[in-house]
N, C-alpha and C positions, 0 to 999 in steps of 0.2 A: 210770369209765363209758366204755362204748365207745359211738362213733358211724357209724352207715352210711348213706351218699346214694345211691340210685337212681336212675337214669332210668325213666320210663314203660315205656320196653323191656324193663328188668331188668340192663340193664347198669349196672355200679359207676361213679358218678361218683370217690367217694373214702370211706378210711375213718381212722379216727384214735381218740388217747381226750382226753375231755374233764375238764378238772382244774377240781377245784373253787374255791370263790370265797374271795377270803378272808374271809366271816362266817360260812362253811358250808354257806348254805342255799341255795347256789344250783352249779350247773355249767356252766361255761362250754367252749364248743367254736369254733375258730375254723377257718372255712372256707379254702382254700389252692386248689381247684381253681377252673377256671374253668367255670361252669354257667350260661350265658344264659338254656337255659329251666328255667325252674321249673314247668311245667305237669305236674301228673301224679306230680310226683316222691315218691318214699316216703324217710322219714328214720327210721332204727331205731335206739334208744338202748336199750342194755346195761346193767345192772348188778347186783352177785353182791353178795349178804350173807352178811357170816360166809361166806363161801366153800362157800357148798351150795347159798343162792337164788338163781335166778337172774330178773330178774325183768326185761323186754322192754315196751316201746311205740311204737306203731308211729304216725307221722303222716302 
């Protein structure tokens, strides 16, 4: 699963991918940038099925 942080502005804070957990059911992603504000911000997470879906949500 890919991850992508935004600023309000649209500019990229950071992007990365996130590996999953070890029971499966969950994915973990761990931040490295430095983001004071959180206000506004959009967090877009990726992920391809069987390599044809590709399926996005956006927070």
């Amino acid at each position: 699963m890919s991850v992508a942080i935004y600023n309000a502005d649209g500019s990229e804070v950071e992007h990365g991918i996130a590996v999953q957990s070890a029971d499966g059911l969950k994915w973990v992603y761990t931040v490295t940038a430095d983001n004071s504000s959180l206000d506004c911000d959009r967090i877009i997470m990726r992920v391809r099925v069987l390599s044809r879906y590709l399926s996005e949500v956006e927070k």
